[in-house]
MOPAC internal coordinates of N, CA, C and O (Angstrom, degrees):
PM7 1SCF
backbone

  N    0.0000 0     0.00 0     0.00 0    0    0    0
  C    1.4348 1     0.00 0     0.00 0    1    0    0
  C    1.5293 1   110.24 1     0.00 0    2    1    0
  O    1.2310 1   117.96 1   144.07 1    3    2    1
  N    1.5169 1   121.49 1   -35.93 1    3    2    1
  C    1.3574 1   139.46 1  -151.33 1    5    3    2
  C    2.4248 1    72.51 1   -77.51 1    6    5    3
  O    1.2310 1   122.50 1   127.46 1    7    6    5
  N    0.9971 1   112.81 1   -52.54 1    7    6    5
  C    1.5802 1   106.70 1  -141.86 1    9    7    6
  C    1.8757 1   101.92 1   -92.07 1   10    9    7
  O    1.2310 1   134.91 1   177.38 1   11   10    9
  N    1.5778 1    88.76 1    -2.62 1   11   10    9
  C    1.1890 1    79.25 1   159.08 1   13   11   10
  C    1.9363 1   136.47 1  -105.78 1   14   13   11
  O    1.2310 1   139.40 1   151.94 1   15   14   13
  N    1.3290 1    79.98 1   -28.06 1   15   14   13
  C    1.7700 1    87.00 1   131.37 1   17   15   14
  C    1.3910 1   148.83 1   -12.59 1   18   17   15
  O    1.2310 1   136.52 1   100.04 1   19   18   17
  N    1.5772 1    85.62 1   -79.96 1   19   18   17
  C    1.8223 1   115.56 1   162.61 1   21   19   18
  C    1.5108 1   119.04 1   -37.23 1   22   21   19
  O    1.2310 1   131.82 1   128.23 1   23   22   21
  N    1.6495 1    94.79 1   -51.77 1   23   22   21
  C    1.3916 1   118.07 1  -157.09 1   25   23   22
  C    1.9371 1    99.91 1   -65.48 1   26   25   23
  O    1.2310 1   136.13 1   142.78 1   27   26   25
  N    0.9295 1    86.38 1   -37.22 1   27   26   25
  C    2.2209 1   111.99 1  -167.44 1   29   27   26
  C    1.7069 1    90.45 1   -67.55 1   30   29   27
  O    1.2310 1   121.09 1   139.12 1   31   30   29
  N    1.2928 1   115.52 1   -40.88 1   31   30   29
  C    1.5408 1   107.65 1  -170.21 1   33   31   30
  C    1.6242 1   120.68 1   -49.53 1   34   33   31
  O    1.2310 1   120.21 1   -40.74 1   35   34   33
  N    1.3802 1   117.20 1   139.26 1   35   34   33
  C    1.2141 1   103.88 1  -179.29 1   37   35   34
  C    1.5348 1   100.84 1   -92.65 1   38   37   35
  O    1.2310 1   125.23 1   -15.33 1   39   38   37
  N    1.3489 1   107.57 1   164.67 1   39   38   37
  C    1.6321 1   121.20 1  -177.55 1   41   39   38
  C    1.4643 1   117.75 1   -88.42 1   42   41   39
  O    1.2310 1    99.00 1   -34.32 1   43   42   41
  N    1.3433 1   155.37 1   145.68 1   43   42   41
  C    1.2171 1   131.08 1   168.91 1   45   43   42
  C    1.1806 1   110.12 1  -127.87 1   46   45   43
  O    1.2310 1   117.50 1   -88.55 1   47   46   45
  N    1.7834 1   122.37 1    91.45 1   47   46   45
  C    1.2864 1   118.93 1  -168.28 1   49   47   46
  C    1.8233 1   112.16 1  -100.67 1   50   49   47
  O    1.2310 1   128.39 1  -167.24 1   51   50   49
  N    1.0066 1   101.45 1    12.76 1   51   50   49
  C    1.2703 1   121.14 1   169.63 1   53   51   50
  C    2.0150 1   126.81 1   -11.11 1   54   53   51
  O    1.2310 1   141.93 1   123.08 1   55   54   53
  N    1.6289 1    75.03 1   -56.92 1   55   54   53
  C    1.5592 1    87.11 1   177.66 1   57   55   54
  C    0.9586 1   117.22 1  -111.68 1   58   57   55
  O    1.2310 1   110.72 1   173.11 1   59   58   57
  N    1.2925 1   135.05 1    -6.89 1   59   58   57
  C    1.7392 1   158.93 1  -152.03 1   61   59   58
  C    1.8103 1    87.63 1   -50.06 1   62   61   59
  O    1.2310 1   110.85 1   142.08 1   63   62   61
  N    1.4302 1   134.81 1   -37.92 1   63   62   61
  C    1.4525 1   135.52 1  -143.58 1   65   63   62
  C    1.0030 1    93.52 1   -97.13 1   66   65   63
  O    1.2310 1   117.60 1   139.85 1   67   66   65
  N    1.5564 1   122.18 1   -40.15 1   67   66   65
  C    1.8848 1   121.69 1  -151.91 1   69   67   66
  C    1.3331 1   117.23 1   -40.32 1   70   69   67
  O    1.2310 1   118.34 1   136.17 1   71   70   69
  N    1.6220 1   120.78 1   -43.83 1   71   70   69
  C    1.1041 1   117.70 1  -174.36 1   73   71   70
  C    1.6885 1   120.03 1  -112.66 1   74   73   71
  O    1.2310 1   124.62 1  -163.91 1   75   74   73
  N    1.8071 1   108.73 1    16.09 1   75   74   73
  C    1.2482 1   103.65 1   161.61 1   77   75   74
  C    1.7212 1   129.76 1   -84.07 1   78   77   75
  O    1.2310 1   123.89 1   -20.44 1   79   78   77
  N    1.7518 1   110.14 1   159.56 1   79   78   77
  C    1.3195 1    75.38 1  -176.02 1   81   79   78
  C    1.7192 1   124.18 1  -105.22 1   82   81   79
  O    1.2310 1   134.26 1  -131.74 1   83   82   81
  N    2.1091 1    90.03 1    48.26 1   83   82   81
  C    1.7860 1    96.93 1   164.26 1   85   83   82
  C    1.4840 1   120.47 1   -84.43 1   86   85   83
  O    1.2310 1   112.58 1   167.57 1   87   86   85
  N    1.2156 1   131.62 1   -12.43 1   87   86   85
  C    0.7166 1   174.91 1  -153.68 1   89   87   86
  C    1.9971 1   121.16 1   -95.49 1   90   89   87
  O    1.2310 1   123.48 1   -62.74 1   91   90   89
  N    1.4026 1   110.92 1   117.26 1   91   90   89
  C    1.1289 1   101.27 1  -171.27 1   93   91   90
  C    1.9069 1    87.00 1  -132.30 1   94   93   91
  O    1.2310 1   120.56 1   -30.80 1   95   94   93
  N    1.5758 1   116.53 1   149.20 1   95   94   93
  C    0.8561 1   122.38 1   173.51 1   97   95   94
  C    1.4595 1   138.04 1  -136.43 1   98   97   95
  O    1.2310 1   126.63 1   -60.24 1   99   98   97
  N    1.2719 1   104.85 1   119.76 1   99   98   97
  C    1.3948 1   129.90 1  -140.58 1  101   99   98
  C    1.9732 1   118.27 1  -102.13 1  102  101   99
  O    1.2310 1   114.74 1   -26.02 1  103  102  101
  N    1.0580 1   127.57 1   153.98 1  103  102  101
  C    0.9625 1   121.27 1   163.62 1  105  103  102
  C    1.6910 1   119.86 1  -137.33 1  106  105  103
  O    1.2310 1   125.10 1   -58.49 1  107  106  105
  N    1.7161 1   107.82 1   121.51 1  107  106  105
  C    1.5115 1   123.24 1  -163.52 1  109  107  106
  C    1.2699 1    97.00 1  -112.42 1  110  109  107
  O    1.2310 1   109.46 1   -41.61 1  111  110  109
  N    1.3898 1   137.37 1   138.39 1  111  110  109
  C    1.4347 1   163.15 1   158.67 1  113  111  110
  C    2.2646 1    77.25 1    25.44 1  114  113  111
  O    1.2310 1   118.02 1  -124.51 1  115  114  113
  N    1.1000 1   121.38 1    55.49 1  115  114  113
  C    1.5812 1   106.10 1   154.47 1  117  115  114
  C    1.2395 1    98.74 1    86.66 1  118  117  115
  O    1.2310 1   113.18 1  -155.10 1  119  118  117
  N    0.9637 1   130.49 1    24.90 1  119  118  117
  C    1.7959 1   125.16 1   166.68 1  121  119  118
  C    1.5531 1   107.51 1  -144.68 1  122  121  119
  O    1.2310 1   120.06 1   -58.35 1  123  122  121
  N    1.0049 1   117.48 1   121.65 1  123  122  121
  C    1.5781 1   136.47 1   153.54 1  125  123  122
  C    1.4970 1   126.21 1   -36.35 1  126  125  123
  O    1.2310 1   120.90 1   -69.08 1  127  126  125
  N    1.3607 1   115.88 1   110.92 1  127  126  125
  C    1.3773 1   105.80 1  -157.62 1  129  127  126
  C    1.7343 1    98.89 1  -137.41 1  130  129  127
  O    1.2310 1   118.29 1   -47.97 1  131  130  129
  N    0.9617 1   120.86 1   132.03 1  131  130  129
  C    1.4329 1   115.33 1   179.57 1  133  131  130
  C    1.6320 1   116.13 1  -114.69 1  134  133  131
  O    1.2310 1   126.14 1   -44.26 1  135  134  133
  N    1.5659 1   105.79 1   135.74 1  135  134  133
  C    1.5390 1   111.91 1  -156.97 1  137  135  134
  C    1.7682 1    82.15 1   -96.45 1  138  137  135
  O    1.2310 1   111.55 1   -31.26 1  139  138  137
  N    1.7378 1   133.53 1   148.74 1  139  138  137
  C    0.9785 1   139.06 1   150.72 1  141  139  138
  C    1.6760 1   101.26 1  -111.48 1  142  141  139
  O    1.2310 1   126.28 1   -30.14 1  143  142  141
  N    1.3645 1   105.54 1   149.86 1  143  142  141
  C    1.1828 1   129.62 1  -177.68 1  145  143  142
  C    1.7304 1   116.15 1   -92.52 1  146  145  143
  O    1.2310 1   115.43 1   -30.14 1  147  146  145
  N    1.1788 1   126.28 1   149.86 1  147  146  145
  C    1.6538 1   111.29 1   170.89 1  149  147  146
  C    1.6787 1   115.46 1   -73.36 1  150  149  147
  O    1.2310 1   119.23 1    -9.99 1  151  150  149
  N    0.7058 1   119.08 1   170.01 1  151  150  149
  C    1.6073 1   104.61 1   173.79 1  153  151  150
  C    1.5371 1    95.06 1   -85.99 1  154  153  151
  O    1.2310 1   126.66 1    -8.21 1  155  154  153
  N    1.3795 1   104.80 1   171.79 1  155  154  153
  C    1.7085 1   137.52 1  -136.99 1  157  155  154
  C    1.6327 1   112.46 1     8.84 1  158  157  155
  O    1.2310 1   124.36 1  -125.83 1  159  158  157
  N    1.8966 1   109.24 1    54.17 1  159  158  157
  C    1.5609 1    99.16 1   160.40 1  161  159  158
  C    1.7034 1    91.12 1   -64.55 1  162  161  159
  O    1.2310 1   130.03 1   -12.75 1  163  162  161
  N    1.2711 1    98.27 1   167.25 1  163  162  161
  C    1.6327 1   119.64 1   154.65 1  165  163  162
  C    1.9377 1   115.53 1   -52.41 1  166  165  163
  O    1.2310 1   120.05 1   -27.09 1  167  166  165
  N    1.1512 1   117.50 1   152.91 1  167  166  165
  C    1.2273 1   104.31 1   159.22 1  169  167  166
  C    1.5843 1   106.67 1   -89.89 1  170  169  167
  O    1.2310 1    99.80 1   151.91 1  171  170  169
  N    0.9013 1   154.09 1   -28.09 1  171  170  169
  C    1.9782 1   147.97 1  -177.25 1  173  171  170
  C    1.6469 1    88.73 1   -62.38 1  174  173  171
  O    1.2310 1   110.43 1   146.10 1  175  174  173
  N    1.8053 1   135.58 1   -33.90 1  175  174  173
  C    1.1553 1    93.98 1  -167.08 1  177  175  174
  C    1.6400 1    98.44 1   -94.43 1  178  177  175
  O    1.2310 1   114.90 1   168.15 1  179  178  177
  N    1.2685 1   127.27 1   -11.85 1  179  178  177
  C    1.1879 1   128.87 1   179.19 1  181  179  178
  C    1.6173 1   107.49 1   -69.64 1  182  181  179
  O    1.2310 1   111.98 1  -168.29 1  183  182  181
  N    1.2404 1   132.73 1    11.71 1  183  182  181
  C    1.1799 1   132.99 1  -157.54 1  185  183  182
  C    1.7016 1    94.03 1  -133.39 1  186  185  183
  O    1.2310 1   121.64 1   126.53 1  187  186  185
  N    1.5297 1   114.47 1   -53.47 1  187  186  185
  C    1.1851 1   118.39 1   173.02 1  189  187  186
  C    1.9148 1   118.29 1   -47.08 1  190  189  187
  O    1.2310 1   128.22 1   138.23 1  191  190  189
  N    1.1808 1   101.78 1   -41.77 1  191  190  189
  C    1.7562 1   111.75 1   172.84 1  193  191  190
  C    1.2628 1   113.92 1   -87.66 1  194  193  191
  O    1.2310 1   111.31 1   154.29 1  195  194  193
  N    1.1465 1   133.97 1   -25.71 1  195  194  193
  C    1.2716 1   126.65 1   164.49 1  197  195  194
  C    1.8968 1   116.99 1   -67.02 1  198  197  195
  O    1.2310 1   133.18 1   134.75 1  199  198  197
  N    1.2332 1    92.13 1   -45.25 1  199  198  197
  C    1.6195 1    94.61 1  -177.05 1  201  199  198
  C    1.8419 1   121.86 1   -87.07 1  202  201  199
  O    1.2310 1   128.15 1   168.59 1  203  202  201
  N    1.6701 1   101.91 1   -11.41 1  203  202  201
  C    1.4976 1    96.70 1   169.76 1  205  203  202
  C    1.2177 1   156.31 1  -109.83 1  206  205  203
  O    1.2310 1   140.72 1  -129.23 1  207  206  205
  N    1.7962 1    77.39 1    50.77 1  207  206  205
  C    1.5347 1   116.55 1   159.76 1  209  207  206
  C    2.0347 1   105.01 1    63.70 1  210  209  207
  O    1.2310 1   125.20 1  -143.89 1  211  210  209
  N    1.5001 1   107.62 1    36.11 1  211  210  209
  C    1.2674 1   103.95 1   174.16 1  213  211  210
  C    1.8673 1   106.59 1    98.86 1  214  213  211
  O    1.2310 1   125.18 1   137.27 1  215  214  213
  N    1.4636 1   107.66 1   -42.73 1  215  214  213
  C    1.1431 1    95.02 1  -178.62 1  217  215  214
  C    1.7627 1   126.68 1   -58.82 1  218  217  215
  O    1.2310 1   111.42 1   146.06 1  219  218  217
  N    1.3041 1   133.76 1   -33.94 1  219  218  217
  C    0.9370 1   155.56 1   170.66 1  221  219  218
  C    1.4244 1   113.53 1   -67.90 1  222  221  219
  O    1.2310 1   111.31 1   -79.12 1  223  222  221
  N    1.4335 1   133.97 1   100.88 1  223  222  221
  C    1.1705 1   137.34 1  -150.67 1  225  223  222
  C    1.6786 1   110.76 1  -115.06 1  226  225  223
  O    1.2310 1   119.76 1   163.67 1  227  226  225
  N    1.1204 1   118.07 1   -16.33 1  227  226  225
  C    1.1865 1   125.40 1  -150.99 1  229  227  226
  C    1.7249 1   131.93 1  -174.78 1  230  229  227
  O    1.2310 1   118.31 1   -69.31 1  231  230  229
  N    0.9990 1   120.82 1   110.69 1  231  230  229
  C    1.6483 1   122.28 1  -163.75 1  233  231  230
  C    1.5327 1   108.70 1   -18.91 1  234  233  231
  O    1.2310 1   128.77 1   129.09 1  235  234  233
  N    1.6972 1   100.72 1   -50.91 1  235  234  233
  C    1.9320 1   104.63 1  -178.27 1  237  235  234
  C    1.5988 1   118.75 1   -50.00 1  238  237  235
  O    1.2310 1   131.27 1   142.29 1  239  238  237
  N    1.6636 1    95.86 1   -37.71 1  239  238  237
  C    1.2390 1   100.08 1  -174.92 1  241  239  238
  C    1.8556 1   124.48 1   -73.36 1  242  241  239
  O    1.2310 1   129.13 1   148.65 1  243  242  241
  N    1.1793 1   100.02 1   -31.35 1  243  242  241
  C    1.6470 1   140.43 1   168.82 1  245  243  242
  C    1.6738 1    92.77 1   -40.19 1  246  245  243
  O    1.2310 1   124.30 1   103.14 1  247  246  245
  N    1.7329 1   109.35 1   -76.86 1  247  246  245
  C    1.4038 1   112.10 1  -168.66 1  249  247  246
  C    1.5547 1   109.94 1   -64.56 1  250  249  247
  O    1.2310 1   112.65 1   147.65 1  251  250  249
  N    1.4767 1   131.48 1   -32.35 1  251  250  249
  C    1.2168 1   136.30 1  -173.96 1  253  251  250
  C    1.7033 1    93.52 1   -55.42 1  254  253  251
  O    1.2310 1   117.14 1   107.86 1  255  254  253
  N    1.3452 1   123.05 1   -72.14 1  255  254  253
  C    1.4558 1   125.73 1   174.17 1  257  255  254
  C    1.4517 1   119.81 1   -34.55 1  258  257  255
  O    1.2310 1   125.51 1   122.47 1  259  258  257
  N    1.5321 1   107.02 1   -57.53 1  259  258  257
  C    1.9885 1   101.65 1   170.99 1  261  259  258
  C    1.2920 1   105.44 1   -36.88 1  262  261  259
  O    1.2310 1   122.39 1   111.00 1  263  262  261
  N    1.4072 1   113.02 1   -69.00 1  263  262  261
  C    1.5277 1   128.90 1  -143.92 1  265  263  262
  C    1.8010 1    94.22 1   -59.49 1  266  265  263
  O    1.2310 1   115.53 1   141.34 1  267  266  265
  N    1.6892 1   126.09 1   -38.66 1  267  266  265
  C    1.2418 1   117.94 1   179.23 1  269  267  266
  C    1.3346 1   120.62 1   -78.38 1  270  269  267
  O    1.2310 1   117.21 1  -177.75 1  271  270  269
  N    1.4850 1   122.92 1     2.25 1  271  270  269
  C    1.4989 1   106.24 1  -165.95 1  273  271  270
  C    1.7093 1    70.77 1  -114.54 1  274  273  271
  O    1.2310 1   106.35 1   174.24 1  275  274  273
  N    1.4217 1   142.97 1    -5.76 1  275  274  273
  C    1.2414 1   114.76 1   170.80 1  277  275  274
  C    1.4189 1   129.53 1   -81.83 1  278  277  275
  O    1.2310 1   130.22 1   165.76 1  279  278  277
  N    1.5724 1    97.89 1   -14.24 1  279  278  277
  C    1.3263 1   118.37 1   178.24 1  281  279  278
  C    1.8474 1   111.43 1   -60.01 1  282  281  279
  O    1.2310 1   138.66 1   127.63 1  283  282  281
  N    1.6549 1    81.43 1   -52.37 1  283  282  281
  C    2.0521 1    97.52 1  -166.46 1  285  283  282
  C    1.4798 1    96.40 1   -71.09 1  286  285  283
  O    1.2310 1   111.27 1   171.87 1  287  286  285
  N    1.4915 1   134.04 1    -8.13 1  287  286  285
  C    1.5565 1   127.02 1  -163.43 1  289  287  286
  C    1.4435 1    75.69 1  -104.05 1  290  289  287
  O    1.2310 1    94.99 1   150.64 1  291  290  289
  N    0.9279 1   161.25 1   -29.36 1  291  290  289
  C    1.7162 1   154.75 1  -148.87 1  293  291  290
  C    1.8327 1    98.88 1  -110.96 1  294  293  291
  O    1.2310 1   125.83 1   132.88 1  295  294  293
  N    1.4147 1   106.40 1   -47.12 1  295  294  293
  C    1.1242 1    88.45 1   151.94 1  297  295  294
  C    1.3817 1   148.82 1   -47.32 1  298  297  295
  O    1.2310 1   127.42 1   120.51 1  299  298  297
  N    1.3276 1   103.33 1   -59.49 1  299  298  297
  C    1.8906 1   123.26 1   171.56 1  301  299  298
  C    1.4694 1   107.46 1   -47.50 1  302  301  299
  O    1.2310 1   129.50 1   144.22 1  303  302  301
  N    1.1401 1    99.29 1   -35.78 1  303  302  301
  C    1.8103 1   109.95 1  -158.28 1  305  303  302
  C    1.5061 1    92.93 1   -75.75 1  306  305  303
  O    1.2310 1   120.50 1   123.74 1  307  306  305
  N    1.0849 1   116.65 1   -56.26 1  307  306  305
  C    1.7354 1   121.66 1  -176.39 1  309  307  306
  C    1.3405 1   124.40 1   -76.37 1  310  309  307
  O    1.2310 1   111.27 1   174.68 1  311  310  309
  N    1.5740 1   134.04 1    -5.32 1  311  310  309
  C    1.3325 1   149.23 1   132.25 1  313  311  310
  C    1.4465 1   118.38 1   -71.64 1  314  313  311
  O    1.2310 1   115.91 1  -173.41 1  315  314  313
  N    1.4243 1   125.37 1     6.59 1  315  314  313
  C    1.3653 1   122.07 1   178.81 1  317  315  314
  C    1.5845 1    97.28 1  -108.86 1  318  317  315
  O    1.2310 1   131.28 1   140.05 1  319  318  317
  N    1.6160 1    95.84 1   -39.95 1  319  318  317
  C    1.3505 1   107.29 1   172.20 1  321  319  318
  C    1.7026 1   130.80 1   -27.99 1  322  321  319
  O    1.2310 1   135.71 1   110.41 1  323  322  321
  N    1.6668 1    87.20 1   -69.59 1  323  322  321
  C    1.0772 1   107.71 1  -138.13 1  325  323  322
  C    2.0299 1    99.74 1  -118.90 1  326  325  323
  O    1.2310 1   129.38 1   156.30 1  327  326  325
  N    1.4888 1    99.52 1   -23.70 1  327  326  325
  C    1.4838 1   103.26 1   179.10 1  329  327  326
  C    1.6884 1   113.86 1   -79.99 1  330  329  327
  O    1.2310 1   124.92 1   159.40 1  331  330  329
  N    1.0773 1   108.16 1   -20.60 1  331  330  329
  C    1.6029 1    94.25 1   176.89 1  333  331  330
  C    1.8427 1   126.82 1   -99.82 1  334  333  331
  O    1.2310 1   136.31 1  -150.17 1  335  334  333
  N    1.5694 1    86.03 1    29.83 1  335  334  333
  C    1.8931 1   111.43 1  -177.67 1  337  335  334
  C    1.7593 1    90.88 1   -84.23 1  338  337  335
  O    1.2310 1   119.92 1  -103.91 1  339  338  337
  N    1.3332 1   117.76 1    76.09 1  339  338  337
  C    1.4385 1   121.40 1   164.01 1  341  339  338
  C    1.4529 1   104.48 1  -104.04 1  342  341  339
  O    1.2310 1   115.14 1   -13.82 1  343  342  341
  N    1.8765 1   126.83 1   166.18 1  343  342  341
  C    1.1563 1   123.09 1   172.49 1  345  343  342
  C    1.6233 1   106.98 1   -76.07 1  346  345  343
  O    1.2310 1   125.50 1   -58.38 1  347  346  345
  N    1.0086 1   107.04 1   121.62 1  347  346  345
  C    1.6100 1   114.73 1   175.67 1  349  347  346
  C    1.8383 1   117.69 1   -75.82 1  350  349  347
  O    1.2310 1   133.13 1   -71.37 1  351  350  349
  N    1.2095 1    92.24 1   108.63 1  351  350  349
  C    1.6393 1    98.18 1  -178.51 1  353  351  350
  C    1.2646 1   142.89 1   -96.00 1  354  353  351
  O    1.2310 1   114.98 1   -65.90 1  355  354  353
  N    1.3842 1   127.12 1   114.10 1  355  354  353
  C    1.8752 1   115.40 1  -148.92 1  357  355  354
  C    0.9251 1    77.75 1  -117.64 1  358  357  355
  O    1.2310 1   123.48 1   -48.69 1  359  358  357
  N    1.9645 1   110.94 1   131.31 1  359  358  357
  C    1.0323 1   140.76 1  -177.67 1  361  359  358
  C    1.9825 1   103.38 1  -124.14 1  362  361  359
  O    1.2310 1   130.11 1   -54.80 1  363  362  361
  N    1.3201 1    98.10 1   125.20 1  363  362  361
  C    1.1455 1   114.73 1  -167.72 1  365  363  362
  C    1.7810 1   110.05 1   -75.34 1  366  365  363
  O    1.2310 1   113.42 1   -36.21 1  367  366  365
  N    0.9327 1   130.05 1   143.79 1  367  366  365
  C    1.6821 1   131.34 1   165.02 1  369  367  366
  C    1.7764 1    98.30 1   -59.68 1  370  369  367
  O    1.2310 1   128.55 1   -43.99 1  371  370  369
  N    1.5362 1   101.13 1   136.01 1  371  370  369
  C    1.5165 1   114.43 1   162.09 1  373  371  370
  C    1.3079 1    94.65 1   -45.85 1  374  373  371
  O    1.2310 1   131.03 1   -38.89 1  375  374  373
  N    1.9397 1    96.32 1   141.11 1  375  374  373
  C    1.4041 1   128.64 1  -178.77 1  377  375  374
  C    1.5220 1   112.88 1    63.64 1  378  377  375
  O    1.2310 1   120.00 1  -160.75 1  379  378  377
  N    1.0509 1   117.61 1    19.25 1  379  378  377
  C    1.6211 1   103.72 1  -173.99 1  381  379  378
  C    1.9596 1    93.19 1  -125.86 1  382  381  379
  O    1.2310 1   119.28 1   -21.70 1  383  382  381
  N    1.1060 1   118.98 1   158.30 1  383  382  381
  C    1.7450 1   130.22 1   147.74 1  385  383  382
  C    1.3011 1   137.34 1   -98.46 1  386  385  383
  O    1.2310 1   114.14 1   -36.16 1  387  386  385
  N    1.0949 1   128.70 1   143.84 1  387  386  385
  C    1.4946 1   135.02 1   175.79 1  389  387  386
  C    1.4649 1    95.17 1   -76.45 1  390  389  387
  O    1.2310 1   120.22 1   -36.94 1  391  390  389
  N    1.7364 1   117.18 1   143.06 1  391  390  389
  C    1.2557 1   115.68 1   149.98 1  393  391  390
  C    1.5621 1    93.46 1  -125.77 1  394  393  391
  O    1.2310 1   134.84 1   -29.20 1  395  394  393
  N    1.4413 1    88.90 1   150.80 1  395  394  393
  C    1.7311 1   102.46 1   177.57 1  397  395  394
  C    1.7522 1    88.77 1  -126.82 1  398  397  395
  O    1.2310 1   127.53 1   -53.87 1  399  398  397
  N    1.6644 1   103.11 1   126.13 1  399  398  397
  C    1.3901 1   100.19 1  -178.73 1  401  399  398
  C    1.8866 1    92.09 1  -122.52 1  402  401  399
  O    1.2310 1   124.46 1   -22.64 1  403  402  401
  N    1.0723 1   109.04 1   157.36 1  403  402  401
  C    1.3006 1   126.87 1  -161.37 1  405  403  402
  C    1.4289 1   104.97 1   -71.43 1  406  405  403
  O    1.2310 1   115.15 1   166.33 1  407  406  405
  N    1.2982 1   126.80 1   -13.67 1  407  406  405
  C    1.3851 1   137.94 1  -165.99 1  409  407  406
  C    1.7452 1   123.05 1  -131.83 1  410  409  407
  O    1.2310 1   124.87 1  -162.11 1  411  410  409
  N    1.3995 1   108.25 1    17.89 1  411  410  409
  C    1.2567 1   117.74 1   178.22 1  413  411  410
  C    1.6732 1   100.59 1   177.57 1  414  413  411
  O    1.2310 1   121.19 1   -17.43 1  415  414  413
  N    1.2721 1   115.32 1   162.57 1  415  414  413
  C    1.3612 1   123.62 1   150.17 1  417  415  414
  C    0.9084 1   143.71 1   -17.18 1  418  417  415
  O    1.2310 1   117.60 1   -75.50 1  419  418  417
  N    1.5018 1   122.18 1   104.50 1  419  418  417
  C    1.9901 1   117.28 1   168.31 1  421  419  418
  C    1.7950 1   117.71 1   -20.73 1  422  421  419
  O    1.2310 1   128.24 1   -58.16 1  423  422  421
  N    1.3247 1   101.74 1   121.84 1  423  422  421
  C    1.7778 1   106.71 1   177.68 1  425  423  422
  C    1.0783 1    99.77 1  -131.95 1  426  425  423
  O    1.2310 1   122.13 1     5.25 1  427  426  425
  N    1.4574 1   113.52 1  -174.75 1  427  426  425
  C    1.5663 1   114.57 1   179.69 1  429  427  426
  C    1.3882 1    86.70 1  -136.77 1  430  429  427
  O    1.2310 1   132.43 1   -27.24 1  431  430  429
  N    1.5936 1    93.60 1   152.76 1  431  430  429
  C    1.5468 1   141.37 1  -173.43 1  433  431  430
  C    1.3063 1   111.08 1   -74.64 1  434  433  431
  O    1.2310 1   120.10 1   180.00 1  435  434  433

């Protein structure tokens, strides 16, 4: 009698997530809503939805964002590279000369 009792009890797992860290926690028009993850998401994308402030809704959306800030860092990286390959021009003080000797550094005369 005692276990069937037991059995009748309802469970209240309600909050069971709040403080795991599968778990991302969110706030929608005033209600508390907790995102669970599948097991083996990544942590960077579990980090990306947790931290972007609501905008980030969803793992797909998560990777769409990686994949663009790797783009714009590959960008930056390859215009830092490669854009400031101008001819570099040493301009001497009035009255003085450049010597360029074959075996060391441009000096002046």
């Amino acid at each position: 009698m005692n276990q069937e009792k037991e059995n009748k009890e309802e469970i209240y797992l309600s909050g069971a997530l709040k403080d795991s860290d599968t778990g991302v926690k969110s706030q929608d028009e005033g209600q508390e809503s907790v995102q669970v993850f599948y097991p083996g998401t990544p942590k960077i994308i579990q980090w990306v939805i947790k931290y972007s402030g609501g905008l980030v809704k969803d793992e797909k959306q998560a990777n769409y964002v990686l994949i663009g800030f790797v783009a714009v860092a590959i960008i930056i990286a390859l215009f830092l590279i490669f854009g400031g390959r101008g001819k570099t021009e040493i301009k001497a003080p009035p009255g003085q000369r450049i010597i360029y000797p074959s075996d060391g550094p441009p000096r002046l005369q």
